[in-house]
C-alpha positions as CSV (number, residue, x, y, z in Angstrom):
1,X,103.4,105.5,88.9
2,X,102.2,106.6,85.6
3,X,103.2,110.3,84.6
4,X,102.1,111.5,80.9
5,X,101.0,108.4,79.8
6,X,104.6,106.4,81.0
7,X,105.9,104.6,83.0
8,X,108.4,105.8,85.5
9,X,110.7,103.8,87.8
10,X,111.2,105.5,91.2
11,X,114.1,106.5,93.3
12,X,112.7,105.3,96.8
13,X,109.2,106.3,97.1
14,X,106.2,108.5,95.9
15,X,106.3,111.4,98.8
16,X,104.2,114.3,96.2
17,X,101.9,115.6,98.7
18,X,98.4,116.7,97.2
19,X,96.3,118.5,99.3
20,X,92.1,118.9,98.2
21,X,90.2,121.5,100.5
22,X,86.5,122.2,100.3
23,X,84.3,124.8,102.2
24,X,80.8,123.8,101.5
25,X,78.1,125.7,102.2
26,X,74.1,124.8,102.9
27,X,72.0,128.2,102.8
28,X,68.0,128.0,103.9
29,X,65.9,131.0,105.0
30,X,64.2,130.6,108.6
31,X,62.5,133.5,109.7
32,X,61.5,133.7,113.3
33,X,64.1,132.7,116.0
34,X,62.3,129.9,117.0
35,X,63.1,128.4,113.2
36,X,66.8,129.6,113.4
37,X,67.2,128.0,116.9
38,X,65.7,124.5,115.5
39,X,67.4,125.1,111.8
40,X,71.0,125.0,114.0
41,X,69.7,121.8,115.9
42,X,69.1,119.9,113.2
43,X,72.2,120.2,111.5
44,X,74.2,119.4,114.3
45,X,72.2,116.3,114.5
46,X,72.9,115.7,110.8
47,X,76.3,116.6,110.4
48,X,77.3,115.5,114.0
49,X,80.7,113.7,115.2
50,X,79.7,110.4,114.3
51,X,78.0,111.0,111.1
52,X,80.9,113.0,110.1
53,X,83.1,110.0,110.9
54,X,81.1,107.6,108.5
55,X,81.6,109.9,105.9
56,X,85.5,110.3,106.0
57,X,85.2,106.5,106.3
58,X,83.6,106.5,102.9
59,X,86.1,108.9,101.8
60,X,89.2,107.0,102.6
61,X,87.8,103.7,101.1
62,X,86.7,105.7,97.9
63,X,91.0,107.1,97.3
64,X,91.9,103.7,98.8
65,X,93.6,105.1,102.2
66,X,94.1,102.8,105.1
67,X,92.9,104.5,108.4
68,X,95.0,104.2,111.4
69,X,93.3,107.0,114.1
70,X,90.4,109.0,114.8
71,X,89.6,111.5,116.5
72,X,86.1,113.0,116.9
73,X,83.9,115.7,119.0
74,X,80.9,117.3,119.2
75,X,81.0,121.1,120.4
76,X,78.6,123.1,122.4
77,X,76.8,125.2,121.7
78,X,77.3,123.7,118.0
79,X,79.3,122.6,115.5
80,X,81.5,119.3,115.3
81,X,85.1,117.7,114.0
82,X,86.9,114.5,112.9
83,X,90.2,114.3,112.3
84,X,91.7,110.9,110.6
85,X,95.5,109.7,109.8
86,X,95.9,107.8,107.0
87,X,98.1,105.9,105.2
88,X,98.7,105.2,101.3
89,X,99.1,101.1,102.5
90,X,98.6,98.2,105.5
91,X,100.7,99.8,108.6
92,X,102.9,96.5,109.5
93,X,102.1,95.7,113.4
94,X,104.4,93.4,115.4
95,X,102.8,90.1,114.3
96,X,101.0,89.4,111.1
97,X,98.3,87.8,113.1
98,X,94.7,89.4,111.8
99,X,94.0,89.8,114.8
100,X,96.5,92.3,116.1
101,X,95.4,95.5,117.9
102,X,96.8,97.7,115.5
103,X,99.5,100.1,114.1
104,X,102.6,100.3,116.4
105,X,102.9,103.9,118.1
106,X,105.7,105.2,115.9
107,X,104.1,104.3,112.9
108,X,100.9,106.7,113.4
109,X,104.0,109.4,114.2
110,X,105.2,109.0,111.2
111,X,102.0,109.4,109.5
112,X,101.5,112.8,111.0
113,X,102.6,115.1,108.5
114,X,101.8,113.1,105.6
115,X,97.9,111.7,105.0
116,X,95.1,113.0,106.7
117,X,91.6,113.6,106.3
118,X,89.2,116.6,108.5
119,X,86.3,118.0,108.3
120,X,85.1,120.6,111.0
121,X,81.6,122.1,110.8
122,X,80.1,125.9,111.5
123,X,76.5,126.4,111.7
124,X,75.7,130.1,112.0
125,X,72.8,132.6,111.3
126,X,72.1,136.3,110.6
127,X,69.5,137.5,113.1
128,X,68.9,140.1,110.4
129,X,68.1,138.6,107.6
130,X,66.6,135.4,108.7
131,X,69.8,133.7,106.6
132,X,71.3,130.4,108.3
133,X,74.2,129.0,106.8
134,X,76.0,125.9,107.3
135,X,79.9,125.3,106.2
136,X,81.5,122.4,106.5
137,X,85.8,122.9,106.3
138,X,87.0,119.6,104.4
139,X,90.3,118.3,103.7
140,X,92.2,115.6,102.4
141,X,95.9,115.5,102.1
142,X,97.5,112.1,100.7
143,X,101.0,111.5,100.3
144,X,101.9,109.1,97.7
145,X,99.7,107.6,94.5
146,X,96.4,107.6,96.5
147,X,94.7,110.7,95.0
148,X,91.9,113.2,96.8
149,X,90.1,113.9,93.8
150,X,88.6,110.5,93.3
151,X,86.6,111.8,96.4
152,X,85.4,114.8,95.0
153,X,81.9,113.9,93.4
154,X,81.2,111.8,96.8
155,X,81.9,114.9,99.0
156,X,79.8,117.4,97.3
157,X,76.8,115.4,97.4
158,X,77.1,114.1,100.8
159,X,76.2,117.6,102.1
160,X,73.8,118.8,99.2
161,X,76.0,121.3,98.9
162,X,74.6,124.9,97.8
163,X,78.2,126.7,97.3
164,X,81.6,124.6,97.0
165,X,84.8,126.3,97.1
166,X,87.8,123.9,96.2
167,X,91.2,124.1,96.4
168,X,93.9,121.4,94.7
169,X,97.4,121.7,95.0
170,X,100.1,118.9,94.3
171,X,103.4,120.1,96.4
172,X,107.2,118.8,96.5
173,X,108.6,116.6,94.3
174,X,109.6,112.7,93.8
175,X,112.5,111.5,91.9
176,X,113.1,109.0,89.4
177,X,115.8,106.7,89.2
178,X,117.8,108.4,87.0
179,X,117.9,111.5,89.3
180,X,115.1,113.6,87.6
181,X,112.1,115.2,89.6
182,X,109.1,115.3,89.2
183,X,106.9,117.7,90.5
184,X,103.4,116.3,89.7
185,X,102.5,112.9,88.7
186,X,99.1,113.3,87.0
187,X,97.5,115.3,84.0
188,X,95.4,117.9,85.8
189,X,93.7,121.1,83.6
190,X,90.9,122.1,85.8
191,X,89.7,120.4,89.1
192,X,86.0,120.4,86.9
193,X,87.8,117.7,84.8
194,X,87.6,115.0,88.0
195,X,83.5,115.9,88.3
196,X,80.9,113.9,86.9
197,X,78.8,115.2,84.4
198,X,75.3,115.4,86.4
199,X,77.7,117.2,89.0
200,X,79.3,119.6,85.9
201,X,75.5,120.3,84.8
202,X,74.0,120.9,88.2
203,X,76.7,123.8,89.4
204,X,77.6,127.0,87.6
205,X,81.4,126.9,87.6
206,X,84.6,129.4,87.8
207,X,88.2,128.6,87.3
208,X,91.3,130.5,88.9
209,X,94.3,127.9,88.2
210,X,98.0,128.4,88.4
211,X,99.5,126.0,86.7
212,X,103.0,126.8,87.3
213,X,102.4,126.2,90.9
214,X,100.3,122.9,90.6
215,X,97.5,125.2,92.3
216,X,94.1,124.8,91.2
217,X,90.7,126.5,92.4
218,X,87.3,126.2,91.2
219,X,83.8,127.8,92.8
220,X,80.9,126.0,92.5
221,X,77.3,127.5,92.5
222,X,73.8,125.2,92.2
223,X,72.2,126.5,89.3
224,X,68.6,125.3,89.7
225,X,67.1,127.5,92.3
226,X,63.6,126.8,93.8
227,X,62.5,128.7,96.8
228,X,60.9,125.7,98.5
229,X,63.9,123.9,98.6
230,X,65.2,126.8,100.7
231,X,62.5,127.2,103.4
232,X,63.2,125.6,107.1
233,X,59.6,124.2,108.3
234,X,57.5,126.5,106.1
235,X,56.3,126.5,102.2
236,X,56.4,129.2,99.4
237,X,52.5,129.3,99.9
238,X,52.4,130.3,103.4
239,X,53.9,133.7,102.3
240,X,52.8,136.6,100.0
241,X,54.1,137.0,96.7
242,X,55.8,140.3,97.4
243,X,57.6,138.4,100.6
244,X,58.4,135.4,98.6
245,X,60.1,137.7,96.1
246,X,62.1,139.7,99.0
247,X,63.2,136.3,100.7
248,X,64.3,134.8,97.6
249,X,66.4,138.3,96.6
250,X,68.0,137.4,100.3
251,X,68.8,133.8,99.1
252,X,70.3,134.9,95.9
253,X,72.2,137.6,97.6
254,X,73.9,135.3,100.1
255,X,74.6,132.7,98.0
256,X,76.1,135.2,95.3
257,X,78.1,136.2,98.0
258,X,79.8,133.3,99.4
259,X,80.3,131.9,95.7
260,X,82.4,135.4,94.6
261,X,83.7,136.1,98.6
262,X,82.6,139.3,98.6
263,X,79.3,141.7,100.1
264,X,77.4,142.7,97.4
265,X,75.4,146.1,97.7
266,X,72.0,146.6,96.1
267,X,70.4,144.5,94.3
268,X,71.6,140.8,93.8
269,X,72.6,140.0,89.7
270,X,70.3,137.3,88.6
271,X,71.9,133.7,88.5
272,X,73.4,132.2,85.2
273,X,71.0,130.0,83.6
């Protein structure tokens, strides 16, 4: 374990707990019912069970996790979860065969409250404003030196993500061998330190970090906004200007809104160049 640039010597074990949570959100304006009712079915044939499950895959090679259950389903009328355990190394099975079915019983047990990865999803719309929105619920909770973070950049763009909120916290402590604890084991300013920089450029970005608590949370907002990109089975042309104007002050409003978790009256603010 490296902490502040040395090397530390355990008492037993790594057991810090780091927890990263995401609520991402898709936004796209479908006007008629019909759209809505097709908008809904083609997320949850996009983001479905199994789809879902190849991306948590991806996740737990990208922090290096070893996956030892899954659990999946697909909900009607819509929506979908998967739920993995994980663990920080190789579960030892009762031979060393390769060919061995798999963890023993009480070994998944004792991964319950430790590593896991989920993501559940909530397609919804507002018959009112011809809004849909999609949000997908992820987290990732590792125990040990396998981080969540090296996932972030991954997650973000696996759902083309209008809105991220993200939560990071590093909980409990470990101990070294000459008694000490230590309550975090990595240098951590801002979760926007762990992005890429296409990723930092893309999204306007807000900070509200704790740092006495090892609690960070950053909003994320996609700066470059163009209508078309927000349309389900029409085009900007196949409206008149004054109605492409009023659709995209929707857009703005509900995006605005989910990225500072409030309504907002009146007229929308304009977005941060």
């Amino acid at each position: 374990m490296v902490y502040q640039g040395k090397k530390l010597k355990l008492h037993g074990f790594n057991n810090l707990t780091k927890s990263l949570s995401f609520n991402l959100y898709d936004v796209c304006y479908a006007g008629s019912e019909s759209q809505r009712r097709r908008y809904i079915e083609y997320i949850d044939e996009a983001y479905n069970a199994e789809r879902l499950t190849h991306i948590l895959t991806e996740v737990a090679q990208i922090i290096g996790a070893n996956i030892l259950n899954i659990a999946r389903q697909d909900y009607e009328p819509q929506g979908a979860s998967v739920t993995m355990l994980v663990a920080e190394e190789p579960v030892a099975t009762e031979t060393d065969n390769t060919e061995a079915p798999g963890p023993l019983p009480e070994s998944v047990v004792g991964h319950l409250d430790k590593s896991h990865i989920t993501v559940h999803t909530y397609p919804e719309n507002d018959p009112d404003e011809s809004i849909c929105t999609f949000r997908a619920d992820i987290d990732v909770s590792t125990c040990g030196v396998i981080s969540p973070l090296k996932a972030l950049n991954y997650l973000i763009h696996s759902f083309e993500s209008d809105i991220v909120t993200i939560d990071y916290r590093v909980r409990g402590f470990t101990r070294d061998v000459r008694g000490r604890k230590h309550f975090i084991d990595h240098k951590i300013h801002s979760i926007q330190n762990f992005l890429d920089r296409p990723t930092q450029k893309a999204y306007q970005m807000m900070d509200v970090n704790v740092y006495q608590e090892n609690l960070f949370h950053t909003k994320m907002l996609l700066r470059n906004f163009q209508l078309e990109n927000y349309l389900f089975g029409r085009k900007p042309e196949d409206f008149e200007p004054k109605k492409r104007k009023q659709i995209e002050r929707r857009l703005r409003k509900e995006m605005l809104e989910l990225f500072y978790g409030r309504n907002i009256s009146g007229r929308a603010p304009s977005f941060k160049a």
